[in-house]
C-alpha positions as CSV (number, residue, x, y, z in Angstrom):
1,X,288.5,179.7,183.2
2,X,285.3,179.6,181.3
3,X,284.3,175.8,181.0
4,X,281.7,176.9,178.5
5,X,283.8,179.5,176.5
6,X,286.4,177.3,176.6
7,X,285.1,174.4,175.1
8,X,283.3,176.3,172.2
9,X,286.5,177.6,170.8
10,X,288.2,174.0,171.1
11,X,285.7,171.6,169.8
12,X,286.0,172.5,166.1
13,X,289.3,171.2,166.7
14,X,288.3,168.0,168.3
15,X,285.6,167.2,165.8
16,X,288.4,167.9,163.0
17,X,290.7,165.2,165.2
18,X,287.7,162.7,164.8
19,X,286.9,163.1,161.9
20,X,290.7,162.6,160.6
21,X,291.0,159.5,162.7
22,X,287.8,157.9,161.8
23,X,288.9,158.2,158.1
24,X,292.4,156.7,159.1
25,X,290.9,153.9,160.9
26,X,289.0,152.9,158.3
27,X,291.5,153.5,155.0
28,X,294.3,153.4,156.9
29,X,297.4,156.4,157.0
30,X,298.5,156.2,153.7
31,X,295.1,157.8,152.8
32,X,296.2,160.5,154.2
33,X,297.9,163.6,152.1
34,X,300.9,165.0,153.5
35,X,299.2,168.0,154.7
36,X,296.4,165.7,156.3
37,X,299.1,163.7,158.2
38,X,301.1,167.0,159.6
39,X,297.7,168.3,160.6
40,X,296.6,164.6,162.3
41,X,300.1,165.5,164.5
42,X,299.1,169.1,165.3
43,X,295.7,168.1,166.5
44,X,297.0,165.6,168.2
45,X,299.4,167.8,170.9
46,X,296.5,170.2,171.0
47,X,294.3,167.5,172.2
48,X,297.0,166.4,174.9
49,X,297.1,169.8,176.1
50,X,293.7,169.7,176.2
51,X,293.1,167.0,178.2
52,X,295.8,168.1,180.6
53,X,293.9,171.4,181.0
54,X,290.2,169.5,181.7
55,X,292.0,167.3,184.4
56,X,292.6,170.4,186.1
57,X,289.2,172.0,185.8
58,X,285.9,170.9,186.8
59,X,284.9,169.6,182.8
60,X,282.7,167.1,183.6
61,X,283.6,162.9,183.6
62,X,282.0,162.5,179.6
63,X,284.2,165.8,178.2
64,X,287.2,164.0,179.9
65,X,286.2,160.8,178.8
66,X,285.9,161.8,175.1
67,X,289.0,163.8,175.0
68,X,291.2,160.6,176.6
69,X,289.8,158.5,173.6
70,X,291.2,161.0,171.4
71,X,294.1,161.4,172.8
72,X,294.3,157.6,172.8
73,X,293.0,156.7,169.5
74,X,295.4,159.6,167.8
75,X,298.7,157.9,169.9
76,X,297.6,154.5,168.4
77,X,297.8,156.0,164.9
78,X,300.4,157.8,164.8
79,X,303.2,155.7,166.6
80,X,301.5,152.5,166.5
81,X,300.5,153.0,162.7
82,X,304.2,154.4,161.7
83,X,305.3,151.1,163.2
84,X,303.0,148.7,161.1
85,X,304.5,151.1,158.3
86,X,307.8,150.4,159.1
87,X,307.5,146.8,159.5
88,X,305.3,146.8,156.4
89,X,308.7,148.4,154.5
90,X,310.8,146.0,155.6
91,X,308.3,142.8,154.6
92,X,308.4,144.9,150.8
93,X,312.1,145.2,151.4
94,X,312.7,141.3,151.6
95,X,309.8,140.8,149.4
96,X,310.8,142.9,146.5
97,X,313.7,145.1,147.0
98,X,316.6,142.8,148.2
99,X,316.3,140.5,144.9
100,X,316.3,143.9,143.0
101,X,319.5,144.9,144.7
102,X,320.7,141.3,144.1
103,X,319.8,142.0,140.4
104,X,321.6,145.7,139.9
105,X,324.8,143.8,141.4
106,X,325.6,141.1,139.5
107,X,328.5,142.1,138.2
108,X,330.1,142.2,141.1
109,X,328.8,139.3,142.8
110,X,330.0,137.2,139.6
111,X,333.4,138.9,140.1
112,X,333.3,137.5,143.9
113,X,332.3,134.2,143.2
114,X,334.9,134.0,140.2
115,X,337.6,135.5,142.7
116,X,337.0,132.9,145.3
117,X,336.1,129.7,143.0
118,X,339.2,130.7,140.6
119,X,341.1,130.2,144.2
120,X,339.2,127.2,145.2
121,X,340.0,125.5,142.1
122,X,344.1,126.2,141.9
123,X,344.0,125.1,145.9
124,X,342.3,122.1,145.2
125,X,344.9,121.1,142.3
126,X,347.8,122.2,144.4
127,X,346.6,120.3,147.4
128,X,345.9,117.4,145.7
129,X,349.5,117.2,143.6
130,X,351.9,118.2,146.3
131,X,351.0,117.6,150.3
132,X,353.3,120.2,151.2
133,X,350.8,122.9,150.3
134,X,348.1,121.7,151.6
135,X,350.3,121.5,155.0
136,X,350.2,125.7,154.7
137,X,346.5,126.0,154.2
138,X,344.7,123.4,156.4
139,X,345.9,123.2,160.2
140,X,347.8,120.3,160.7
141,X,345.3,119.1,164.0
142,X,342.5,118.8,161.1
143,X,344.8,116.6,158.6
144,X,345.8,114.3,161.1
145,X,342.2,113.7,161.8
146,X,341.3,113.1,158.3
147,X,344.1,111.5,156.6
148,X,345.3,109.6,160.0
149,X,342.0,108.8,161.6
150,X,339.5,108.9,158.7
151,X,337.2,111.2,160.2
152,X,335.3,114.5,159.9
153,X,335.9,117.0,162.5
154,X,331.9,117.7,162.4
155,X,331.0,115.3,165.0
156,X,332.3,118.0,167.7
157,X,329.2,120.3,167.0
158,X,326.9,117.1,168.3
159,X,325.5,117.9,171.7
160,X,326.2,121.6,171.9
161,X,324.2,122.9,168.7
162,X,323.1,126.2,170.7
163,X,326.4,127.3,171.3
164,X,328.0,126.3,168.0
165,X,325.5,127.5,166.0
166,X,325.3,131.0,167.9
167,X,329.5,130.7,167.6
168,X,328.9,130.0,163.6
169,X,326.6,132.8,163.6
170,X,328.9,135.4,164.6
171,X,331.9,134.1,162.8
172,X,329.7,134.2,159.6
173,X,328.6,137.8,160.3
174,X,332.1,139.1,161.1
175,X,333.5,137.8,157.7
176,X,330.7,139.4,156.1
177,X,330.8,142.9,157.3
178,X,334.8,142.1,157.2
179,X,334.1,141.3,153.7
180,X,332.2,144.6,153.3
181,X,334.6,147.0,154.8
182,X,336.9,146.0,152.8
183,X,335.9,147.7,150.6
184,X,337.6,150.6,152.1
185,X,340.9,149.5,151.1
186,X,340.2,150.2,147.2
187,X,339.1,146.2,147.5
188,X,342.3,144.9,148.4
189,X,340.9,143.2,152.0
190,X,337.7,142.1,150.3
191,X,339.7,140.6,147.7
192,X,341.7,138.8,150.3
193,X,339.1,137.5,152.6
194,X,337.6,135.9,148.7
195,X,340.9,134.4,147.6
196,X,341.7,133.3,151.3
197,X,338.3,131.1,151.7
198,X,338.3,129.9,147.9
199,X,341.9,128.2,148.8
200,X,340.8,126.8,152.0
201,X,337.4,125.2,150.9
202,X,340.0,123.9,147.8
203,X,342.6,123.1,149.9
204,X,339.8,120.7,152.2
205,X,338.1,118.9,149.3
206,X,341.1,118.1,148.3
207,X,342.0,116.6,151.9
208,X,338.8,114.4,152.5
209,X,338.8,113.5,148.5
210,X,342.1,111.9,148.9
211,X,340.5,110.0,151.7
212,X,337.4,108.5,150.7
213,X,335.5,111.2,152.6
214,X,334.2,113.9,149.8
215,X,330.7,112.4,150.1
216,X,330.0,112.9,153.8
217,X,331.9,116.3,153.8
218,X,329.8,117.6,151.2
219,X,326.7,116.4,152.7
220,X,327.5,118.3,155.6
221,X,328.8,121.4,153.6
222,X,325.1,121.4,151.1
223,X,322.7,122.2,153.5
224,X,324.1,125.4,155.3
225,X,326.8,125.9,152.2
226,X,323.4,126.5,150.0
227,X,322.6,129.7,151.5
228,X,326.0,131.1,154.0
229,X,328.5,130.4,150.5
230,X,326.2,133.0,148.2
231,X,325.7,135.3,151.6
232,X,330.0,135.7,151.7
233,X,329.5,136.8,147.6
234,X,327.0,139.1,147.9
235,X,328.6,140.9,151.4
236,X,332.0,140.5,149.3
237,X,329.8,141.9,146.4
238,X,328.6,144.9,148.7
239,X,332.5,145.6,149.2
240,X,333.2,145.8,145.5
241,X,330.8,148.3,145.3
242,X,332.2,150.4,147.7
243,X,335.9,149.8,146.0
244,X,334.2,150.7,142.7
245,X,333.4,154.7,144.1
246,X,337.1,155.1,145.4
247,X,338.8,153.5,142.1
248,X,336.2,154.7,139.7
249,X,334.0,157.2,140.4
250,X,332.9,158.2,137.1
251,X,331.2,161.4,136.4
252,X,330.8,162.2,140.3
253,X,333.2,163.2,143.1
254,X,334.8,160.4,145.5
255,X,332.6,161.2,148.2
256,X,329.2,161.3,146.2
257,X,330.2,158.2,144.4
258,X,330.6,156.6,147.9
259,X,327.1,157.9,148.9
260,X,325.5,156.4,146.1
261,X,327.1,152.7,145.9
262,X,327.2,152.2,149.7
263,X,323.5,152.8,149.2
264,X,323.4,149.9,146.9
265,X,325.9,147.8,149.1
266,X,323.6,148.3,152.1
267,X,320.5,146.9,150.5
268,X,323.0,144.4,149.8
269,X,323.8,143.7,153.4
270,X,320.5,144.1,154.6
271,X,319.5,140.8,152.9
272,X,322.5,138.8,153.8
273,X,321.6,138.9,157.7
274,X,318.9,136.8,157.1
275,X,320.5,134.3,155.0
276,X,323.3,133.9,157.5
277,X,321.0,133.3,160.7
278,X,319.0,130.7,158.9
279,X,322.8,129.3,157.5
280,X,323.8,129.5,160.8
281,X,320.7,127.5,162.6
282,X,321.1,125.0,160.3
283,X,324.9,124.2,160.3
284,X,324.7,124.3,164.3
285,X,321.2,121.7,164.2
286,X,320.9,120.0,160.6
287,X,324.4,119.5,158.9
288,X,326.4,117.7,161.3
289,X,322.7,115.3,163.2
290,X,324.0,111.9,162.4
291,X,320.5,110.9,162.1
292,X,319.9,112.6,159.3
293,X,321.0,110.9,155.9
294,X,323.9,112.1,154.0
295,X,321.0,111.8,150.7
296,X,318.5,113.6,152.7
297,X,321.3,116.7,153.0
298,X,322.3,116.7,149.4
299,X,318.4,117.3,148.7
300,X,317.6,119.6,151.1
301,X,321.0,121.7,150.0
302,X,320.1,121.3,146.7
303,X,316.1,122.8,147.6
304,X,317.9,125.7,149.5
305,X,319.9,126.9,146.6
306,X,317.2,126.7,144.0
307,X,314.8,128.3,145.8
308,X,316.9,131.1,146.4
309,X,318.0,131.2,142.6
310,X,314.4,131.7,142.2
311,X,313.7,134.1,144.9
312,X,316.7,136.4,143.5
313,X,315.5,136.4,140.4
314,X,311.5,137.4,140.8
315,X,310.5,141.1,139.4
316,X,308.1,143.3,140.8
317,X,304.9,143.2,139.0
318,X,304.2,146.2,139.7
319,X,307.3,147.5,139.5
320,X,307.5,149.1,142.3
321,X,311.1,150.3,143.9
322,X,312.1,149.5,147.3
323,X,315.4,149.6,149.3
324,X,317.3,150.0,151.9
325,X,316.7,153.5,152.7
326,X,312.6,152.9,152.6
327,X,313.0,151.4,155.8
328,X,313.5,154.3,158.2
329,X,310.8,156.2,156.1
């Protein structure tokens, strides 16, 4: 091979390479135009090839040098760079585009948290007029320890928070995504798994009201209750929408319909995560520490919810769009 030859006819393509990645570097890849970028990939195998070739030729230490740093410097922004985008996505996402979602859906989250408080409410009346029902909703091993014994059952999670709060975790996740798929059945499941938890949180206040023990039961519930209780309603929310394209699909066909809402119940989803790990730390660690004041818990609870009231509700400035399917752009 010519050395000489050889590197005349490539180095038009290396300075083009330099010059691409110097303006990157600087501005960053979103300066780039789409054209720019597919070219910035091109050069970049060229230069690879490249640099395999002068490792097998006698190029010279500086020509091998130079191509390895752009060989290097064009890995760096391309994979390295498409991760900071991607990361960058998902930051907007939680920023901006999960209270939008939140925003576009609440109709149906106001029909899960009507579904399951309607439930809660006629459990709690039922349980508290006729002991027989409440018998069919709470196990029978908890109401001997409150009505009996006059005591939570909470204390157990002292001493092995890890587990119990990795064990919470997952039990809070599965209902969720139960919650989800159920929207599969036309609702029906989702519907369920709502009226089902609505009677037993009912049926339970009822329980610990009867026995003097509503306050240190529902300083216990606030803390964790704040954010995993409006989690279930937007995953139940996320299933609604998915029972909404079987049952009514409108103006599109069954399977389009599905396309388009289990868009909207994914964005959903993505956001509830989050809210059920933090949930989930702080029922295994903060709600059931006897050191902590049953009035320090109501306030923190209290804190929790607000603040996400008012992180559901913030708009976009700018007005920008972001959601679910941004983040494996």
């Amino acid at each position: 091979m010519n050395i000489q030859r050889w590197i005349a006819r490539r180095e038009k393509s290396w300075k083009q390479l330099d010059a691409l990645l110097n303006q990157v570097e600087k501005r960053g890849l979103k300066t780039l135009e789409a054209h720019q970028i597919r070219e910035l990939a091109s050069l970049y195998r060229s230069v690879s090839a490249d640099l395999a070739r002068a490792r097998s030729q006698n190029v010279g230490q500086l020509l091998l040098q130079d191509l390895q740093s752009l060989a290097s410097r064009s890995y760096a922004q391309i994979y390295q760079g498409s991760r900071r985008q991607e990361w960058q996505a998902i930051l907007e996402f939680y920023r901006w585009g999960f209270p939008a979602a939140v925003q576009r859906s609440a109709g149906y989250i106001a029909l899960a948290a009507a579904l399951a408080i309607f439930a809660g409410l006629v459990s709690w009346w039922l349980a508290w007029q006729d002991p027989t029902f409440l018998s069919l909703i709470v196990p029978q091993d908890l109401i001997v320890q409150v009505r009996d014994r006059q005591e939570l059952w909470m204390g157990s999670i002292v001493g092995i928070e890890p587990f119990a709060s990795t064990n919470i975790l997952i039990n809070n996740i599965q209902v969720s995504f139960m919650a989800l798929a159920g929207g599969i059945t036309a609702g029906l499941l989702t519907t369920y798994i709502l009226l089902l938890n609505g009677a037993l949180i009912g049926a339970i206040a009822a329980l610990v009201g009867q026995n003097n023990l509503a306050y240190p039961f529902w300083a216990f519930v606030f803390p964790h209750g704040s954010l995993e209780i409006p989690a279930i309603f937007l995953a139940a929310a996320a299933g609604l929408l998915l029972a909404r394209a079987i049952l009514f699909p409108g103006q599109y066909r069954r399977v389009d319909a599905l396309k388009l809402y289990a868009q909207q119940a994914a964005e959903l989803i993505f956001g509830v995560v989050p809210m059920l790990v933090i949930a989930g730390f702080i029922e295994g660690f903060f709600s059931p520490n006897p050191g902590v004041p049953d009035l320090l818990k109501y306030i923190v609870g209290t804190g929790l919810f607000i603040g996400l009231m008012i992180y559901l509700r913030q708009q976009n400035p700018v007005g920008a769009k972001h959601s679910a399917g941004d983040l494996g752009k």
